[in-house]
C-alpha positions in Angstrom: 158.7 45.9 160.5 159.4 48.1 163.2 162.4 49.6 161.0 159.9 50.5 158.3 158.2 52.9 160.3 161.1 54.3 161.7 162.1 55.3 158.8 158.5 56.1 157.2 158.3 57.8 160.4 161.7 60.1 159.8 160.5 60.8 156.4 157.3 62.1 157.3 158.8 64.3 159.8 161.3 65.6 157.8 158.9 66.6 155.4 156.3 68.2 157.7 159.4 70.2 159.1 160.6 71.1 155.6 157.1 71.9 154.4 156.5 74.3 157.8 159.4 75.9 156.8 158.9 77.0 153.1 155.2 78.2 154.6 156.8 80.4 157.5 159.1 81.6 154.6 156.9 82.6 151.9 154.1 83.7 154.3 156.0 86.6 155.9 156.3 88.6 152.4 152.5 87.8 151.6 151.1 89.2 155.0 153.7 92.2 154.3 152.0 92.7 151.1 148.5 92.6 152.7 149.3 95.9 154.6 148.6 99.1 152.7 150.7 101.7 153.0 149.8 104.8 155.0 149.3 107.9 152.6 149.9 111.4 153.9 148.4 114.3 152.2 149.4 118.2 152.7 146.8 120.0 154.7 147.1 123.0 152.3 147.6 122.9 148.5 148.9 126.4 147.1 147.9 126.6 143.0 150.3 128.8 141.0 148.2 129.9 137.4 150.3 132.9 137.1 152.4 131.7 134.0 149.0 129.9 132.4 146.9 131.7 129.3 143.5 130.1 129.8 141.2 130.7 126.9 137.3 129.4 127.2 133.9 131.4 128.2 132.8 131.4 131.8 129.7 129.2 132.6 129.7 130.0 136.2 129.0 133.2 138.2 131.7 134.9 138.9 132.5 133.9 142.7 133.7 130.6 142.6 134.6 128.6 146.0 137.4 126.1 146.6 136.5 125.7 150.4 133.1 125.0 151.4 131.1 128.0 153.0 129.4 127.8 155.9 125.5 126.6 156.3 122.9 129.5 156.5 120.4 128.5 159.5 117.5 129.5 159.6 114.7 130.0 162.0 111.9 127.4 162.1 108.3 128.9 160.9 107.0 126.9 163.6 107.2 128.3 167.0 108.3 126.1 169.8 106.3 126.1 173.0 108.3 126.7 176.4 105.3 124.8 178.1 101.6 122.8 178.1 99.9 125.1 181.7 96.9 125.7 179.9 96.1 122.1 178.5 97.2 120.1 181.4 95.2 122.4 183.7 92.3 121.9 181.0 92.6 118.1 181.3 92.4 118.0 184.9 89.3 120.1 185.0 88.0 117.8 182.4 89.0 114.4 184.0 86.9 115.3 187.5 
């Protein structure tokens, strides 16, 4: 009896062990895979039209932007108030 499970016992092992190893080996490439490659991108792209006949009608006016221009600000309609004297003093008087 005891021989059986020494052997059983072997069998098992040697198939957990072979079974952790075809995992470790085929797992390696998959979590390589998962990784996405790092994309660099030129700060600056130059576009050459020089030797290009373009034929159409404009739909735009004539400026046309590639790089965004910068946000008008304007001032508020509303006045902002540097301070409250007058009220606070009013709601002391008033609170006596």
């Amino acid at each position: 009896m005891n021989r059986v499970y020494l052997i059983f016992g072997s069998v098992f092992l040697l198939g957990m062990v072979f079974l952790f190893g075809v995992m470790f080996l085929f797992g390696i490439p998959a979590q390589a895979k998962d990784k996405k490659p790092k994309i660099l991108y030129p700060k600056e792209t130059q576009l050459d039209f020089e030797g290009a006949d373009i034929e159409g009608n404009v739909r735009n006016p004539g400026e046309f932007y590639f790089k965004n221009r910068p946000q008008e600000r304007f001032d508020s309609l509303v006045k902002r108030r540097k301070n409250f004297h007058r009220e606070m003093l009013r709601d002391v008087v008033r609170a006596r």
